[in-house]
Structures are given as structure tokens and as C-alpha cells.
C-alpha positions in Angstrom: 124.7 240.1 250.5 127.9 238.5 252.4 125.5 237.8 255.3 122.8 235.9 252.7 125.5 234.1 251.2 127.2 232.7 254.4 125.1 229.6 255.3 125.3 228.1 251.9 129.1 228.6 251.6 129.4 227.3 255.2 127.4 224.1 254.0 129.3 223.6 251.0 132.6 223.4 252.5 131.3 221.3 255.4 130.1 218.6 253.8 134.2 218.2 251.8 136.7 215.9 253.1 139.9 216.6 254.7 142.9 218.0 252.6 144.8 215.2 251.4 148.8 215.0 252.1 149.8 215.8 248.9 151.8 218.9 247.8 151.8 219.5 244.1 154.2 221.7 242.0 155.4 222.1 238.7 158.4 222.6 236.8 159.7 222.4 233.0 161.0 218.9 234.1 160.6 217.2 237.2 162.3 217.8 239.8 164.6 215.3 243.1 163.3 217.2 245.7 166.6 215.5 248.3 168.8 215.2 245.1 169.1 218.9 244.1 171.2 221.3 245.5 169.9 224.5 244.7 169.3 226.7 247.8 165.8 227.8 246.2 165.1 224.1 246.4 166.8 223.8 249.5 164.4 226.3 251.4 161.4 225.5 249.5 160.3 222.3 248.5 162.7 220.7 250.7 161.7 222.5 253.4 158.3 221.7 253.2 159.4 217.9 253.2 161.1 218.5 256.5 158.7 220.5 258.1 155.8 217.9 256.9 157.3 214.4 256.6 153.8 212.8 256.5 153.0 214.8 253.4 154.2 213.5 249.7 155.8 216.2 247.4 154.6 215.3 244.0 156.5 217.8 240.7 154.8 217.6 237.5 156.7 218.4 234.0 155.7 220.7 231.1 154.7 216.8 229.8 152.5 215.7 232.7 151.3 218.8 233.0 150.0 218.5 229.7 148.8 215.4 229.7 147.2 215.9 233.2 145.0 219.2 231.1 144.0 216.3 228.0 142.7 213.5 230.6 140.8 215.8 232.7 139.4 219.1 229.8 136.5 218.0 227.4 138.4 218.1 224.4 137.3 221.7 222.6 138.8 223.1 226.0 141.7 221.0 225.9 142.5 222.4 221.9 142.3 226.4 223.2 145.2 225.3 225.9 147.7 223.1 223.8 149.9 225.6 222.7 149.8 227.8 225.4 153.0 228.9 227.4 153.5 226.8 230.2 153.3 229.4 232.5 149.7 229.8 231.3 148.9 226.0 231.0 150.6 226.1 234.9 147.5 228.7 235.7 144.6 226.5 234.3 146.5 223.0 235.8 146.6 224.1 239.5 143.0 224.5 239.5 142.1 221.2 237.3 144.4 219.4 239.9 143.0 220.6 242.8 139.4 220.0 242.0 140.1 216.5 241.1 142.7 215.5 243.9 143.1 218.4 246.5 145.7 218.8 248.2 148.2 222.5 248.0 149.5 223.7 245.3 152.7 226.1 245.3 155.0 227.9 242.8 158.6 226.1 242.8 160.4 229.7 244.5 158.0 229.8 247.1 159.7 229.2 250.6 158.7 226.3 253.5 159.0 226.0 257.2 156.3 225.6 258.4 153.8 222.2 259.4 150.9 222.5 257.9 148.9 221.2 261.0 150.0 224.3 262.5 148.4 226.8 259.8 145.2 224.8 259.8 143.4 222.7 261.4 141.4 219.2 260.2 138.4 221.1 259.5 140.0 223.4 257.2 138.5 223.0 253.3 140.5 225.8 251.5 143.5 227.7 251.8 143.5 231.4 250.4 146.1 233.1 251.9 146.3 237.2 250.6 148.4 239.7 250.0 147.3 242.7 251.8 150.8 245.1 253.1 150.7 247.5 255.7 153.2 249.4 253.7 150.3 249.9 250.7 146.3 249.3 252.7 144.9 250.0 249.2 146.1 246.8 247.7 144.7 243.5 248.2 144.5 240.4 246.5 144.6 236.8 247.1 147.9 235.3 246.0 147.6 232.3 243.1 150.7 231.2 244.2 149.7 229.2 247.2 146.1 227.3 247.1 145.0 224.3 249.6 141.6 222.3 248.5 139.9 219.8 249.5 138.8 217.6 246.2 136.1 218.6 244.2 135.8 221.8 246.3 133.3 224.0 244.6 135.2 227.2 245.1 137.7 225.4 243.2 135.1 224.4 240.4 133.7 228.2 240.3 137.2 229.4 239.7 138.0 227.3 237.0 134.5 227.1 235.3 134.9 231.0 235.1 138.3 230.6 233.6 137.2 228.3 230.8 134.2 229.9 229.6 136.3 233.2 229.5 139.1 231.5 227.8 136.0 230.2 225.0 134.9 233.4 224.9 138.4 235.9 224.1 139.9 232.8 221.6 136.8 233.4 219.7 137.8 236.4 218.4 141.1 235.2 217.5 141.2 235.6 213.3 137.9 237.7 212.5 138.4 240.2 210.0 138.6 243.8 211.5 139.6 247.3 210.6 142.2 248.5 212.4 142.1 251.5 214.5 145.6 252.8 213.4 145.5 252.6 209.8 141.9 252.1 208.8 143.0 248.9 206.7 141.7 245.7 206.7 143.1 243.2 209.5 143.0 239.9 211.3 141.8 240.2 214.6 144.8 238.5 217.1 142.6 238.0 219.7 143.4 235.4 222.3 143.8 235.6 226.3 145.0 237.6 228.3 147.4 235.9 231.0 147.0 238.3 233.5 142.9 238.6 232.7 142.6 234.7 233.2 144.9 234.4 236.3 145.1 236.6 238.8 141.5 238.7 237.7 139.7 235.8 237.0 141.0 234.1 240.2 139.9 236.8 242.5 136.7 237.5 240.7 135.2 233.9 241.4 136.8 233.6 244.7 135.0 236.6 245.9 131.7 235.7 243.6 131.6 232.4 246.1 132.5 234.0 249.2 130.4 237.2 249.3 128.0 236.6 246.4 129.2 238.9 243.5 132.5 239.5 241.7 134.8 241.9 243.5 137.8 244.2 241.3 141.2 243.2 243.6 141.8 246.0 245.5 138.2 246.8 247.0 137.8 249.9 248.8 137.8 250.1 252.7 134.2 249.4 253.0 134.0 246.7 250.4 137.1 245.0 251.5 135.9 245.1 255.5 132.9 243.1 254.0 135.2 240.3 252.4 137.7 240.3 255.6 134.3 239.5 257.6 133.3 237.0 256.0 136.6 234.9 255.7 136.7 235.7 259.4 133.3 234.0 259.4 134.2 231.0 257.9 137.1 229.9 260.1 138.8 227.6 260.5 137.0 226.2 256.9 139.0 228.6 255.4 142.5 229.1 256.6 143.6 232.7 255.1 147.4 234.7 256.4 148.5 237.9 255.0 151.7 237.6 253.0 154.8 239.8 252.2 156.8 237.7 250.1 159.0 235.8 249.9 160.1 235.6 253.8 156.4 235.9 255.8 154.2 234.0 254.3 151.8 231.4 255.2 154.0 228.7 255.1 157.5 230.7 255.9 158.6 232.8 259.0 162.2 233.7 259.2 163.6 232.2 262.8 166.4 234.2 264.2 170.0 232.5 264.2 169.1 230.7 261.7 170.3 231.3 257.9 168.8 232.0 254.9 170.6 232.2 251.5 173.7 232.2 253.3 172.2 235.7 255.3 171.7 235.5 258.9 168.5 236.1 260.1 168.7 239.1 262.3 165.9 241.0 264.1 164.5 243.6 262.0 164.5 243.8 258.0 168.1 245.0 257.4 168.8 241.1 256.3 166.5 240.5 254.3 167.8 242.4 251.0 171.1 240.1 251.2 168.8 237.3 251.1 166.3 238.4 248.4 169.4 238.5 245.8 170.3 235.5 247.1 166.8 234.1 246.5 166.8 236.0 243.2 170.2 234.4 242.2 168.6 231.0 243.3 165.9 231.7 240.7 168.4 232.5 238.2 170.6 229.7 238.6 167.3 226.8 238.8 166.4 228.4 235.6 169.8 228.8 233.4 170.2 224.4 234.9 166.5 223.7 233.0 168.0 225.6 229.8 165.6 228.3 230.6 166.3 231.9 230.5 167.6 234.0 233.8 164.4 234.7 235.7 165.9 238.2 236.2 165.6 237.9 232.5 162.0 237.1 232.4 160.7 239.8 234.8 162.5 242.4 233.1 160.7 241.0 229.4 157.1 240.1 231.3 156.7 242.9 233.9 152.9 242.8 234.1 152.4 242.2 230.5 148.6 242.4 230.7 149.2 245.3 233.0 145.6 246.2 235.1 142.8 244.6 232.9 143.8 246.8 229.1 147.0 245.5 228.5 150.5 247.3 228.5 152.8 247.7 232.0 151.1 248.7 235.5 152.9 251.5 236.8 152.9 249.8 240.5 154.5 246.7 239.2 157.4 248.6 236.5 160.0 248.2 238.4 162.3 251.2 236.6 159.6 253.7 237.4 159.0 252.2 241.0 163.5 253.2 241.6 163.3 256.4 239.4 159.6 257.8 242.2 160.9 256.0 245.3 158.3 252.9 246.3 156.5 255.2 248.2 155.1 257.4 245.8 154.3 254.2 243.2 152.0 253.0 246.2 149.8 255.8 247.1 146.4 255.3 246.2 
């Protein structure tokens, strides 16, 4: 199927234009990229800026963020979205904004080094870098994090045209009359959307519906997955694609010796780099508690997973309590 569906992927990306120079992020208000002083900041959008100084850095609010999502949804869409957390209005934005302009999209705590001319090339269409660890083989993913488009790219469009119509189809639940499976009484249904179901599922789903011709689960087995690793191998340079451990090598960050990061010095081998993750985590904490937002720390330990893998309720992978109390090992065998 892969093989069938290779030509007419090839020719739909072919026929897009260049990514434009724009890098596009979003916070609850916008954000001085050179005026801040926050070492998350610092290393991340910042860094981008000075690795990329041809490239313009452009930080939507909750408001424009908003806004963008009425100008650009018909309407009905737009009303299931309104009142949405950010967080999940941030989900459904990224992909609206990258259809109609291109460019990359990244979360505000992702880090930057790196040029982008030297992670692409000027035939590259899409960027969908992945998460696939040596540490745990059985898990991959492609992260939602980090997406590069050209405009009106229609692995872009498949994405979020899956998204809506499965955002129409879980609201309308929302207030039917049910019995409830605990008590046998009468009940309004709560329905609504799942976060989880329409991010990170829904994203992989109709990335892997374009690429290879059918929907894929994340975390395909060996045979599957040596399928989907062909075929983005196929479409190179169109698609760019790296293999991330975050937050220190990823596509667009590599840790350079000497050098320091959150006031660690980078030092061959790992030992550094769990200095630096609480300094990145305090970072975090410190960007949110200056928006009047709550501790980050504060916001894993609330919204571990919430969705949890496609029923609802905590994954055991990502519980972090369990994961200390087993030893990471163990929480990652298949």
C-alpha cells in the first residue's frame, strides 16, 4: 500500500512552494523575543533568532490566537472551539496556521541552535520530526510540538480536516440524555473531546493515512513501523524528519561542548544534562508564574496524560510516580 501511495504523495508535495521564513509560536500574551530575560526564552526562541537571522519570529496571544481560529473556521466549527482551553485551541491553531501561511510552528519550551538551511534543504515541503528512543524501540510517534509546512500543504489539510470532523462528531454527544452505568439513573451525557484523542491520535492517524495510505495506532509494531520509516526515507529531502529525545537533541537543538546550558556546562556524556533539565524545568516554572499562570511543575502533576492511551484516565508510561516507584526501565518494556 506504502509503495501505491508514493507517487501521488511525491506529486503533491512537489508541486508546493518553498517554506516561508516565518516561525510561529504562541503564548497566553505575546511575547519580546530580545526583551525577555528568561533563560527558557533565552535558549529557545532567541536562539532560533540567532541561529536564523533571516527568518521572522512571529508570537500569537490567547487573543490572536482566537481571533486567527474565527477568520479562518466556518463558523459552526469556530462555536465548538470558543471556550476551549488554550492549550486545546493552541492544538487546532498550529494546523489552521500552517495551512494558510506555512512556515514552523514550535511550543514556547522548545530549545534552538540550529539554521534551518542546515536541517533542510529548499526542496523540503514538511517537517515531521519523531520521537523514536533507543532507550524504548516500541515507542514511536511524531512529535506535535515541532511542524514545518509549506502553505496549503495537503498533509496539513488532511490533519486538520480529520480533527474537525472528529471534534463535530464527540461534541455531538455532549447533553443527550443517558442512563448511567453506575447508578442506573437518568443523566446528561458530558460528552465533549478528548485533548489527547484530537491531538497527538488524531495527528499521527492522518499523518500516516497520507503517507502510507491508511491510519496507523502510534507505536506500530516492527514490521509496520519499517513500512512507515521507508517511506519517509522515500520522500527525502520533501520531507525532512530527525529522531528526537527531548529537550537537548532535537531537530533544531544539539548540545555543543563548552558551551552552557541553563547555567550547566555541557560535558561529553549525559551526566549534565539532569542539572540542566531542572534548570529548564525551573525556566518553565518561572515563564509561567510571570504570565499569572500556574507552575508548569504544577500543571504536569494535575494533567499527566489526562486522556491517557485513547479511554481516558492516566497512561502508566507517562505517570511519573509509578515511572520512580518501577525504575524507567520496567515502565518501558513492551
Amino acid at each position: 500500500m506504502a509503495d501505491a501511495t508514493l507517487p501521488a504523495v511525491r506529486a503533491a508535495l512537489e508541486t508546493l512552494d518553498p517554506l516561508p521564513h516565518v516561525l510561529h509560536a504562541t503564548w497566553k500574551t505575546r511575547i519580546d523575543v530580545f526583551h525577555n530575560d528568561n533563560e527558557l526564552i533565552y535558549h529557545g526562541l532567541r536562539g532560533f533568532a540567532e541561529a536564523n537571522p533571516g527568518w521572522r519570529i512571529e508570537v500569537s496571544s490567547d487573543e490572536d490566537v482566537d481571533s486567527y481560529l474565527q477568520q479562518k473556521l466556518p463558523r459552526p466549527d469556530y462555536n465548538l472551539t470558543r471556550r476551549v482551553h488554550p492549550v486545546e485551541k493552541s492544538d487546532l491553531w498550529r494546523l489552521v496556521k500552517l495551512y494558510h501561511e506555512g512556515g514552523i510552528y514550535t511550543d514556547i519550551d522548545r530549545l534552538h541552535n540550529q539554521r534551518v538551511e542546515d536541517v533542510t534543504s529548499e526542496e523540503t515541503k514538511l517537517i515531521l520530526p519523531a520521537f523514536h528512543p533507543t532507550w524504548a524501540p516500541q515507542k514511536f510517534d511524531f512529535t506535535q510540538d515541532f511542524i514545518g509546512s509549506s502553505p496549503f500543504n495537503p498533509v496539513i489539510f488532511h490533519i486538520l480536516d480529520l480533527a474537525l470532523r472528529r471534534r463535530r462528531r464527540c461534541e455531538a454527544f455532549r447533553g443527550r440524555s443517558t442512563i448511567s452505568a453506575a447508578t442506573g439513573e437518568p443523566m446528561s451525557q458530558r460528552g465533549g473531546c478528548s485533548v489527547f484523542g484530537l491531538g497527538p491520535l488524531t495527528y499521527f492517524e492522518a499523518c500516516t493515512k497520507f503517507l502510507v495510505g491508511r491510519p496507523l495506532a502510534r507505536n506500530p509494531n516492527a514490521a509496520t513501523l519499517g513500512i512507515l520509516l521507508k517511506q519517509l526515507d522515500s520522500l527525502a529531502p520533501m520531507v525532512a524528519t530527525y529522531n528526537e529525545t527531548l529537550p537537548f537533541n532535537t531537530m533544531m537543538f544539539r548540545p555543543t561542548l563548552t558551551r552552557t546550558v541553563f547555567g550547566v556546562a555541557v560535558t561529553k556524556g549525559g551526566a549534565w544534562q539532569a542539572s540542566a533539565i531542572k534548570g529548564w524545568e525551573a525556566s518553565k516554572d518561572a515563564l509561567y508564574r510571570a504570565s499569572n499562570l500556574p507552575d508548569s511543575s504544577l500543571k504536569r502533576k494535575k494533567n499527566i496524560d489526562l486522556a491517557g492511551p485513547g479511554m481516558g484516565g492516566p497512561s502508566a508510561w507517562t505517570n511519573l510516580g509509578a515511572a520512580r516507584r518501577k525504575g524507567m526501565a520496567a515502565m518501558f518494556k513492551p
